[in-house]
N, C-alpha and C positions, 0 to 999 in steps of 0.2 A: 641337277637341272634337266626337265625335262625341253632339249632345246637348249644351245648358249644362248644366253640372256647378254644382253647389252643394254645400255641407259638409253633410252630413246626420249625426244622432247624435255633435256632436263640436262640444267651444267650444274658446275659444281657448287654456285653461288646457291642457287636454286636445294641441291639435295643438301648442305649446310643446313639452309634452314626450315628444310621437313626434318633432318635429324633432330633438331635440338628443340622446335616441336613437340616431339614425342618423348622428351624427357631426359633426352642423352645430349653429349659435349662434343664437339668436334669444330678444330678447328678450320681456319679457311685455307691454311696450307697444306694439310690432312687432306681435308674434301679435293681438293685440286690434285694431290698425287694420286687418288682414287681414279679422277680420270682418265690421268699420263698414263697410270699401268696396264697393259692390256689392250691399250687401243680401242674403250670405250668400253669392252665387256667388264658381269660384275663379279668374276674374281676378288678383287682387290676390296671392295665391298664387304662382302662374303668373310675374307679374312679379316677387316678392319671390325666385324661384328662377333668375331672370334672361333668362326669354322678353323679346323685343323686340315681336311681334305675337301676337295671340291670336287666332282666330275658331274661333265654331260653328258647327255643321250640326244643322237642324230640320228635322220637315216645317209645321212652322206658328209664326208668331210670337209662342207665348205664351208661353217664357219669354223673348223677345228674342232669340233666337240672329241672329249676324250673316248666315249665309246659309241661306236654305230650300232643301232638298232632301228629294223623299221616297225614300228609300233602296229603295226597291222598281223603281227606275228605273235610267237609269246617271247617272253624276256627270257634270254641264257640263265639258266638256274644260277650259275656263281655271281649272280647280281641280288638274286633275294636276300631280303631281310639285311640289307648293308648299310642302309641311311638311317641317322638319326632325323633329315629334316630332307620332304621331295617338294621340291618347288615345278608346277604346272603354269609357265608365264604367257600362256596363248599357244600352245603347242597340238595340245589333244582334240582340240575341234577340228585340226587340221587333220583328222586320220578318220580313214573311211569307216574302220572298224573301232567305232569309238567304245561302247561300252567294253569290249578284250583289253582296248588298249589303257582304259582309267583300271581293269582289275590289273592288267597286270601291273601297274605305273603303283599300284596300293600294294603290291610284295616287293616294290621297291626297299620300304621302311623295316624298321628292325622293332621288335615291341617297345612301344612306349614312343615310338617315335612320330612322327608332326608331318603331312601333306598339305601343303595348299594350292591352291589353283584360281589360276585370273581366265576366266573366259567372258566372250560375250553375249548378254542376255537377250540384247535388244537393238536393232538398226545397225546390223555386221553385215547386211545382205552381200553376199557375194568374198566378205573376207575368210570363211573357212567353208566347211562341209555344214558346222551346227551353229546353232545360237541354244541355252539352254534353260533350262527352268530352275528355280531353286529348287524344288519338291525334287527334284532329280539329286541333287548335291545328298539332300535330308535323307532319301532313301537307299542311294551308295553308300553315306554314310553311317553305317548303324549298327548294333553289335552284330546281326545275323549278317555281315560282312563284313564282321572282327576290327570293328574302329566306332570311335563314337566323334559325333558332329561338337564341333566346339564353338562354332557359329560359319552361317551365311549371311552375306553382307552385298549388296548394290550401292554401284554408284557412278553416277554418268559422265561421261571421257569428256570432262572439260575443267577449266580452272575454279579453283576451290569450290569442287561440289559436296553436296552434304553424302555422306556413307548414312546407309538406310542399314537396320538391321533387321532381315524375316524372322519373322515370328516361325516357331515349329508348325508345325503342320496340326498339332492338336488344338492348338489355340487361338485356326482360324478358319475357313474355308480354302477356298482355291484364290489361291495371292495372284492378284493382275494386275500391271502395273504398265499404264501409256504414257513411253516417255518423251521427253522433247531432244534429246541429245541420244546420239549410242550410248549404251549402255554395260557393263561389266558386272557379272560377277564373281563375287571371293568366295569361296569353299576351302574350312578349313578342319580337319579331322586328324584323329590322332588314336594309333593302333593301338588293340588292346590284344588282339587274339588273332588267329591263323582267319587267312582271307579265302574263303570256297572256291571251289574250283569254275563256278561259274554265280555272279552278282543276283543276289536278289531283291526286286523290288516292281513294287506298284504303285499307282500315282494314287496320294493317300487320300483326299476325295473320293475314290471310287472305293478306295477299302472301310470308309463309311459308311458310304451308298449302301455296298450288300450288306452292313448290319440293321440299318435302321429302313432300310426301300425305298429312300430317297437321295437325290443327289444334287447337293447344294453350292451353288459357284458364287464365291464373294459373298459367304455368309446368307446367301437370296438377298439382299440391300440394294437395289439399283439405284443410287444417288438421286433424292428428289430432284435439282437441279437437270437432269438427264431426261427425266420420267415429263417432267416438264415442256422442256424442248422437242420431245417427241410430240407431246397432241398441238401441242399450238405452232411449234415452229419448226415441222422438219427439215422442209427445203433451207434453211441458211444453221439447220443443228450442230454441222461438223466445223463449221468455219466459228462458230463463236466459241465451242470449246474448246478447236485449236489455240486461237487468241485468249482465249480465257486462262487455260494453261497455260502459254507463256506468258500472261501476265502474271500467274501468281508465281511462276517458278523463279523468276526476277526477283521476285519480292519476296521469296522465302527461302532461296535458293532450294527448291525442294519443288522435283515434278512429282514425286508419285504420293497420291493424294488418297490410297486406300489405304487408311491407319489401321485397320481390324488386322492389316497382315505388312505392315513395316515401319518399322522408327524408328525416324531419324537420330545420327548418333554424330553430335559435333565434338566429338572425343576420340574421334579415330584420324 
């Protein structure tokens, strides 16, 4: 864990019934000793899902993390290539030197082995250093930095919201997405080959752009609806597709309304 992780917003009644959800058994006195142990971190989680060893990375020991590091640096070489699975729970937006700190966070893993990361996408202002894009996830993730993308996913910090899944990058324009809630996203990548000494990557819209000499955002579509509201009714434009979005997001549970680059996945 990048960061000790603890259960925030969620008892045991509660993660019983996202585990069993998703296809697994557990019961209510299981879930409840999951709690007791650890004094809320998810160790005991961790183990009930069948990890053998667990360790953290902090830069200081006040939650207890098993090893200190400050992620602004590079990782002690006797830590590469050690995880089969690196969990990023909100930790990496919080470091100045963020792109150092996701390569070095990817020599974490041992080949074959699993990274995920929860950061936020959208309306964090002030909770870290970043907020980030998916096209950022897609292009850290990718062989020419020894991992391939296994999916990214959004989805907004409130009760049962729908998990969106972004399209790649070839199969849509420039993904925008105006939400009504914060917003999270999951990047999840899994190594195949040695990670460069330094990440490469370009925001892939623009690595189109120079092929063809043009540069197209959201496909060029600007939602008739929009294009609308622009010539007849600018002065009250933002207040009704404020209102207008929350009204559909009510109604569909689903704010982000550009399908060309995300769908919805009520299977997650």
């Amino acid at each position: 864990m990048l960061g000790r992780q603890n259960f925030q917003n969620i008892d045991a009644r509660r993660l019983a019934r996202v585990i069993r959800r998703s296809g697994l058994s557990i019961s209510d006195e299981t879930a409840q000793n999951i709690f007791k142990d650890e004094d809320g971190y998810v160790e005991p989680f961790y183990k009930w899902l069948g990890a053998e060893s667990i360790e953290s990375f902090d830069v200081s020991k006040y939650e207890n993390a098993t090893n200190l590091w400050d992620m602004n640096k590079p990782l002690p070489e006797v830590f590469r290539n050690s995880y089969d699975f690196v969990f990023d729970g909100g930790t990496l937006e919080h470091v100045f030197q963020y792109n150092s700190a996701l390569r070095e966070a990817l020599t974490l893993c041992c080949q074959r082995g699993n990274f995920l990361s929860v950061t936020p996408a959208n309306s964090y202002l002030g909770h870290g250093f970043y907020q980030l894009s998916p096209d950022l996830a897609f292009q850290a993730l990718r062989p020419e930095n020894g991992y391939i993308t296994k999916g990214v996913f959004l989805a907004e910090d409130r009760s049962n919201a729908c998990f969106h899944e972004v399209k790649p990058p070839e199969e849509r324009g420039r993904a925008i997405a105006a939400t009504t809630w914060p917003t999270l996203m999951f990047f999840w990548g899994q190594r195949l080959s040695d990670v460069p000494a330094i990440l490469s990557a370009q925001q892939p819209d623009y690595e189109a752009a120079w092929q063809c000499g043009k540069h197209v955002e959201r496909n060029g579509n600007e939602a008739s609806y929009r294009r609308f509201l622009s010539i007849f009714a600018p002065h009250i434009r933002n207040d009704l597709l404020r209102y207008a979005k929350l009204f559909l997001t009510v109604l569909h549970s689903n704010a982000l309304l550009d399908r060309k680059s995300f769908i919805p996945r009520k299977d997650i």
